[in-house]
C-alpha positions in Angstrom: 0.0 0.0 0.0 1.2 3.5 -1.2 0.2 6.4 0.7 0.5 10.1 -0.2 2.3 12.4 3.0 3.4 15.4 0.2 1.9 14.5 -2.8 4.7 16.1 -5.4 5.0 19.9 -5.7 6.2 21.2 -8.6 8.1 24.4 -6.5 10.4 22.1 -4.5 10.2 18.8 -6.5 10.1 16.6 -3.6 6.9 13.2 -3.3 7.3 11.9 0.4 5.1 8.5 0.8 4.7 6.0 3.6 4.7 2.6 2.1 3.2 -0.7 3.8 4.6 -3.8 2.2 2.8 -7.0 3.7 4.8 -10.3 4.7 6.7 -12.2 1.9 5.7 -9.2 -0.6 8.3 -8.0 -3.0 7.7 -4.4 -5.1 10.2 -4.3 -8.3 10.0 -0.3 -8.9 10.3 1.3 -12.2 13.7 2.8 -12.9 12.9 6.8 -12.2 14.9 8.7 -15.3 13.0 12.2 -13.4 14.1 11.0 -10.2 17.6 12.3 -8.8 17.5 10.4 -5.3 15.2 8.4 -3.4 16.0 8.1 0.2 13.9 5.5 2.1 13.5 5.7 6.3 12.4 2.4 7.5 9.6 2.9 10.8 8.6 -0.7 11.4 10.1 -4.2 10.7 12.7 -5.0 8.4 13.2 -4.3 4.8 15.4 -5.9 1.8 16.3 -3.3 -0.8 18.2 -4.3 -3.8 19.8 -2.2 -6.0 21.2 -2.9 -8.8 23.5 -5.6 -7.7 24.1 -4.5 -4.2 21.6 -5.8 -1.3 20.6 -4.1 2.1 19.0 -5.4 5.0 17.3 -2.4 7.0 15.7 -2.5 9.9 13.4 0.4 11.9 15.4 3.4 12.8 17.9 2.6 9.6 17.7 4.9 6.4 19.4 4.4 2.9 19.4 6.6 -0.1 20.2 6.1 -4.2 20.2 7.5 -7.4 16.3 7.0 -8.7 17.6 6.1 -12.0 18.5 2.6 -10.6 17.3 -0.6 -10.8 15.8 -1.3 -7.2 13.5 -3.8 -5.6 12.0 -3.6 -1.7 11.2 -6.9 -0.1 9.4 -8.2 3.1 10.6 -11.3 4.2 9.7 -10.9 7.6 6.4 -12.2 9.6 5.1 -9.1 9.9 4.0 -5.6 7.8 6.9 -3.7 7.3 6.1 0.4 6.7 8.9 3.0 5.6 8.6 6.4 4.2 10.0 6.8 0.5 10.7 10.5 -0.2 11.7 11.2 -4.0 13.5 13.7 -5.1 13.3 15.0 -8.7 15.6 16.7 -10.9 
């Protein structure tokens, strides 16, 4: 589940969502050409983030942040509903 904190504003170019990804669920996002970095802030359970090659385990409190342009996938393989806020930042 997506949902809209600051939907995107054209005068500071910014989209902050909190995402809820349910147990064993796996989100393959689409590369972001408009998107310079996304930075994701994990609340609640744990959260596998791949990108490009390169894999993270993050659990609440831990933050990470990449160029949007690159391949990345978020996975839940915990028990439990794992929620993080995605904020984009466009070019």
């Amino acid at each position: 589940m997506l949902y809209p904190i600051f939907p995107f504003d054209s005068k500071n170019g910014i989209n902050v969502f909190l995402v809820e990804l349910y147990p064993g669920c796996s989100h393959i996002s689409d590369i972001h050409r408009n998107v310079l970095e996304e930075m994701i802030l994990v609340v609640e359970g744990t959260l596998i983030i791949k990108v490009e090659e390169e894999i993270y385990e993050l659990n609440a409190g831990d933050s990470i942040k990449f160029y949007g342009e690159l391949n990345h996938t978020y996975t839940n393989k915990g028990n439990k509903n794992t929620l993080f806020h995605n904020i984009e930042i466009y070019k």
